[in-house]
C-alpha positions as CSV (number, residue, x, y, z in Angstrom):
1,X,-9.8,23.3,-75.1
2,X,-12.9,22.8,-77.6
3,X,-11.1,19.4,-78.0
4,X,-11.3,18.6,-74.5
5,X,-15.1,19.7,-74.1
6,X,-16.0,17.4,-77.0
7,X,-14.2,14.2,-75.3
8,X,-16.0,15.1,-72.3
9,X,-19.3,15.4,-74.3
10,X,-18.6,11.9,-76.2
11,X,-17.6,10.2,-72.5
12,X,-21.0,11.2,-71.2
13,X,-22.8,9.9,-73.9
14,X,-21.0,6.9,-74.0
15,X,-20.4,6.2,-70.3
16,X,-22.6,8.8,-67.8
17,X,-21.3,6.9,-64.3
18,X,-17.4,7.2,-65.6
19,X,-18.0,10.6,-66.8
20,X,-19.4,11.7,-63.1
21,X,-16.1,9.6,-61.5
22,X,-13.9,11.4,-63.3
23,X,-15.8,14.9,-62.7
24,X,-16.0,14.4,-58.9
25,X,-12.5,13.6,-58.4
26,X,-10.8,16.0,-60.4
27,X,-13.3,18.6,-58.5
28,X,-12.5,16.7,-55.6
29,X,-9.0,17.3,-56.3
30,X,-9.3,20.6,-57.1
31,X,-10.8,21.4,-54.3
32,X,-8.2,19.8,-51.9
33,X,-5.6,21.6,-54.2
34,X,-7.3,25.4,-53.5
35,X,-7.5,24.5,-49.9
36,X,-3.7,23.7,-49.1
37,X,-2.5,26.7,-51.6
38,X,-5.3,29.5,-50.9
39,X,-6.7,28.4,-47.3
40,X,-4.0,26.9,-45.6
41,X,-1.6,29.0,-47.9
42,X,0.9,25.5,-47.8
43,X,2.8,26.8,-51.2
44,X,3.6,24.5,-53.8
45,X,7.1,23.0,-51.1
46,X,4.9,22.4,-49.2
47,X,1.8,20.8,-50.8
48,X,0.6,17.6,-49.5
49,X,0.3,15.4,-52.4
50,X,-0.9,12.6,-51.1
51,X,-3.9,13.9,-49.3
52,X,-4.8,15.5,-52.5
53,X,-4.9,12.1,-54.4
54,X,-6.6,10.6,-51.4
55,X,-9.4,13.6,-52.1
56,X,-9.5,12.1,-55.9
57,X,-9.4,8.5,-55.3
58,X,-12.4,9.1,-52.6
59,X,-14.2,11.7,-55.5
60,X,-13.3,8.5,-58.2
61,X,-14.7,5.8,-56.4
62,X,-17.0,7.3,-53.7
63,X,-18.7,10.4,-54.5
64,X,-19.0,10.2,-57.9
65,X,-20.8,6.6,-58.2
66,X,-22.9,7.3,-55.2
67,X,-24.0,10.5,-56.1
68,X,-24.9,9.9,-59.8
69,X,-26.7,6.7,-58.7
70,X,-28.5,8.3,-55.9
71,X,-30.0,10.9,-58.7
72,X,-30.9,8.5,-61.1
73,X,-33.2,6.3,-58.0
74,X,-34.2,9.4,-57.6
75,X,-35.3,10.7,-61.4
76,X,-37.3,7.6,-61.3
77,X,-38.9,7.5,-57.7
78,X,-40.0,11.1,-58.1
79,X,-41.5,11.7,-61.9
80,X,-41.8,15.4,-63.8
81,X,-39.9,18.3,-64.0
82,X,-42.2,21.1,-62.0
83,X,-41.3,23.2,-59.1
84,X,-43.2,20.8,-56.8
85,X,-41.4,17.6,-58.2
86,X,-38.3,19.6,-57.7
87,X,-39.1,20.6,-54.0
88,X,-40.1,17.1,-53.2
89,X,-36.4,15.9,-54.4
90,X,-34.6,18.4,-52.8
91,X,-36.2,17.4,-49.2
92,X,-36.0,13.2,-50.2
93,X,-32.4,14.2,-51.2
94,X,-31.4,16.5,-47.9
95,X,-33.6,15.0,-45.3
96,X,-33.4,11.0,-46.5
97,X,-29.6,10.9,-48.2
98,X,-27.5,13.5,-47.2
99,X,-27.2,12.5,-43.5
100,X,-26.4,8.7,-44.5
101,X,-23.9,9.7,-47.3
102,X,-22.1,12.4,-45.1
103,X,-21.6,9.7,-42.3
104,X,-20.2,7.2,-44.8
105,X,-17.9,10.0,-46.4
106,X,-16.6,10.6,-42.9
107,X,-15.9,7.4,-42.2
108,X,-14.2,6.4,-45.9
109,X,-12.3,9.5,-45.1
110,X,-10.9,8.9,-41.6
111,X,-10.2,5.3,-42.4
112,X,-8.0,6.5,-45.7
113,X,-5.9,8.6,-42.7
114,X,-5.5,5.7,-40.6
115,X,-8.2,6.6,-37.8
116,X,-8.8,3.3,-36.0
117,X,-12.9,2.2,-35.9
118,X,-13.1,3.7,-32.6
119,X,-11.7,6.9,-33.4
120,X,-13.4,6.9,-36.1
121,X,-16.8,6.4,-35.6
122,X,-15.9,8.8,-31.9
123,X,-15.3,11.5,-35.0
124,X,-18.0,10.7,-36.7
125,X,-20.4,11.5,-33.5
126,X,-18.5,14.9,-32.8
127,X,-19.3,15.7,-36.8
128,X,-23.4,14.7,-36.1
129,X,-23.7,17.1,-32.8
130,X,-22.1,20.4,-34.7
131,X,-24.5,22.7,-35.2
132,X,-24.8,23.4,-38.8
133,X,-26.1,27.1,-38.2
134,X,-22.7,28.1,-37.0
135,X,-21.4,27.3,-40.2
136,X,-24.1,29.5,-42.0
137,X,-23.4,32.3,-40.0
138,X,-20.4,34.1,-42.4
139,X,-24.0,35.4,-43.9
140,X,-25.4,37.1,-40.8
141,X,-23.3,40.6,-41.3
142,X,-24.9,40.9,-44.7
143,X,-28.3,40.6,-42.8
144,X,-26.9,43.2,-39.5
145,X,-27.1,46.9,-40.0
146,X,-24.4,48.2,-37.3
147,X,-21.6,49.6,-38.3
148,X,-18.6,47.2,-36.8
149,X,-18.3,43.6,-36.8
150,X,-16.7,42.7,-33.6
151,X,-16.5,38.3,-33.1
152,X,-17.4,36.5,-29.9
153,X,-17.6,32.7,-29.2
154,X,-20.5,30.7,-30.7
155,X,-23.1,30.2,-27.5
156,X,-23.5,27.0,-28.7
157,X,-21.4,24.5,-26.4
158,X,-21.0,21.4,-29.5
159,X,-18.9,23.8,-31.4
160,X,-16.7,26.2,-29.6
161,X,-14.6,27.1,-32.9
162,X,-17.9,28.8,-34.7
163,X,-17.7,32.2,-34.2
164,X,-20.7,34.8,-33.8
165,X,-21.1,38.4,-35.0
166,X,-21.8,40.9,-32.3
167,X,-22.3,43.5,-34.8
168,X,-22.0,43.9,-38.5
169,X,-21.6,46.9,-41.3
170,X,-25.0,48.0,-43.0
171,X,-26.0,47.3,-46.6
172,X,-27.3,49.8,-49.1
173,X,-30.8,49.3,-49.8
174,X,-31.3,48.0,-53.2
């Protein structure tokens, strides 16, 4: 293992934008891999292979370049290391480059299943009127204080699959 940690040490030195390739698609990979065995509980007969390697090749030749490139413009548009400096990349990054990188994932994505442009780009739409607060909202019975959780439909019409809490356990007070 410590041998493998010092490879990966001497590949970052020697090469940062292969290191981050081969780190986002092997978590990429990973990822896929939980998903089928502990989400969709698939089992290893019934494992889809190829969409796993699809999730690497995508983390290879995607996410990894883009990402690592996208910090590095943006180490040297916004200079310093204090909270501010930090603040001011974390809005640039979420407001400015997470919107135009999540539409080109989905559309690298659905064309590597074989979505036509239409259906494609039709996805892509549904994907930009979800509401993101429904998917926040596993969160809200930390922040309830009744004492059963009992799910309704999300109110919001874009995304009938989110689910709301009508009530949640209480927390101790720390």
């Amino acid at each position: 293992m410590a041998g493998l940690w010092r490879g990966c040490g001497r590949l970052l030195a020697r090469s940062p934008g292969a290191a981050q390739a081969l780190t986002a698609g092997a978590l990429m990979g990973t990822g896929d891999v939980i998903a089928q065995q502990l989400v969709e509980q698939r089992g290893l007969r019934g494992h889809h292979g190829p969409r796993t390697l699809k999730m690497m090749a995508i983390g290879f030749c995607f996410v990894g370049p883009v990402v690592g490139g996208w910090y590095k413009i943006l180490d040297q548009l916004i200079l310093g290391t204090t909270k501010v400096v930090a603040v001011k990349k974390m809005v640039l990054d979420q407001g400015a480059f997470a919107p135009c990188f999540l539409g080109c994932f989905l559309a690298i994505t659905g064309a590597m299943n074989g979505l036509s442009v239409e259906e494609n780009w039709s996805k892509i739409q549904q994907a930009g009127r979800r509401p993101v607060c429904c998917h926040c909202l596993e969160l809200l019975p930390l922040l309830e204080s009744k004492s059963d959780v009992r799910w309704k439909p999300c109110p919001l019409p874009a995304s009938p699959a989110c689910v709301l809490p009508d009530s949640a356990p209480s927390l101790p007070h720390l």
